[in-house]
N, C-alpha and C positions, 0 to 999 in steps of 0.2 A: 102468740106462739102457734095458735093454730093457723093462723094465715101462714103463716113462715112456713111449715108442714106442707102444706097445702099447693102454697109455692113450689117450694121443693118438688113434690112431686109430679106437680104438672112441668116442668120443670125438662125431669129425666122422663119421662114419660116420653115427653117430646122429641127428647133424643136419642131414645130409644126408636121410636118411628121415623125417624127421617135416618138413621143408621140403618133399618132396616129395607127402607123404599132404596136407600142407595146400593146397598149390597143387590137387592134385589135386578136392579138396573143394569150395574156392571157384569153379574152375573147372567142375567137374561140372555146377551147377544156376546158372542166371541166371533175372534177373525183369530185365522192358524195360516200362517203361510208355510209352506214345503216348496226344499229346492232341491235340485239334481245335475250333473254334469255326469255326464259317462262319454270319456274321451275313447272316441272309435276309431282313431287315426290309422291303424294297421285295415281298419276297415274303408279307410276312406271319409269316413265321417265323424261329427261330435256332436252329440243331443244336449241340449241345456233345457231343463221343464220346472215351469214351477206352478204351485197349485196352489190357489189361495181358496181355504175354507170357512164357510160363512155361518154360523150358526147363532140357533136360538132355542133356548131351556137346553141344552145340551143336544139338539136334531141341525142336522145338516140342512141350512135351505138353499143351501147354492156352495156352486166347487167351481171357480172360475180357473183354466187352466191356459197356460201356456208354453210352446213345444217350438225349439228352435231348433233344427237341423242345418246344422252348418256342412257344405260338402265344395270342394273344385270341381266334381264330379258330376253332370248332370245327369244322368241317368241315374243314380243313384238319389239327388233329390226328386225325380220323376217319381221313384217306385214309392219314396216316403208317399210323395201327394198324394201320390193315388190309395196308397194303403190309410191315410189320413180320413179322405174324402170316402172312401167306401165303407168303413167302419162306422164314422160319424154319422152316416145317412142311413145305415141302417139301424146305432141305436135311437135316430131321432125320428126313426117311423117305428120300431120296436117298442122303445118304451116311451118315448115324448120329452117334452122340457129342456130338450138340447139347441141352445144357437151355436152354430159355429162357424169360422171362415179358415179357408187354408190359400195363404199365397203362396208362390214359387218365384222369388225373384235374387239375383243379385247372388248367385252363389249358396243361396240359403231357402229353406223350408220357414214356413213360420204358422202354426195352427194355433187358433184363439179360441176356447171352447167355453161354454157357460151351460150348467146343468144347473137347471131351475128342481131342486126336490118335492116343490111343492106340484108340479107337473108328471113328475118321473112316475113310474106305474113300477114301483118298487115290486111288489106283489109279483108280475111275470118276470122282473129283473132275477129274486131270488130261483123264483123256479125254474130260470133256466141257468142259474149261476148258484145250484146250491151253497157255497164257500163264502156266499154273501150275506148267508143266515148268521151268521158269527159275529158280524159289523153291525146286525142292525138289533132294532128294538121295538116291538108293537109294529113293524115292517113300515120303518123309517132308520136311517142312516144316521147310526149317531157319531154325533163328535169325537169321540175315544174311538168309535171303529175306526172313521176315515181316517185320522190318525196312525191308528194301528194297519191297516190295508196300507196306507203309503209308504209306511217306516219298512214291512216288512219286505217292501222291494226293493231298499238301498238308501231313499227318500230322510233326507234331513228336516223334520219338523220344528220351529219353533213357534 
């Protein structure tokens, strides 16, 4: 009987830790994609972005982004590039952690961005972006912020 016990308990013991290493695991890392369309056409244009967030314990380590400007128009995808390519180079000597590429081809804009968090110098980010203290935590970018930072500009999370 007392073997039987004994069983038993090592038993649910066991399952008890391997339920736990598991939740733990799935928990650890999450991916969040956000998407967006905002049709510009009386403007001449149409932006399609979408943002895929990368996280672990609930902090952001990486926002891989993508921006598509569709236009007939060139001059108008000229001003996107440039406004693309000048922003991007200045937060990737600002704050760091930024790769990005911007083409201009075929009717259309197309910017590929990748923000490495583990890079980013969050610290001068907030202070020159106070409104950023709200999304973070211990001055890291949590999951639920960036969420919340992207939903509250139109941005469809799932």
């Amino acid at each position: 009987m007392k073997n039987k016990k004994l069983l038993l308990s090592i038993i649910v013991g066991s399952i008890v830790i391997i339920t736990a290493v598991v939740l733990f695991l799935l928990l650890s890392k999450k991916k969040i994609t956000c998407t967006m369309t905002s049709d510009q056409s009386r403007n001449g244009y149409i932006i399609q972005s979408s943002y895929v967030i990368e996280s672990k314990y609930g902090y952001v380590q990486n926002i891989n982004i993508k921006e598509v400007i569709t236009s007939k128009d060139s001059k108008i995808l000229d001003k996107f590039e440039n406004q693309f390519n000048k922003q991007y180079s200045y937060n990737k000597k600002a704050y760091h952690g930024y790769k990005y590429t911007v083409i201009n081809d075929k009717n259309k804009v197309e910017s590929k961005v990748t923000i490495n968090y583990k890079k980013f110098d969050m610290k001068k980010f907030i202070k020159n972006n106070e409104a950023m203290k709200s999304y973070t935590k211990n001055n890291k970018l949590t999951l639920d912020g960036a969420r919340k930072m992207y939903e509250s500009t139109g941005v469809i999370c799932k």
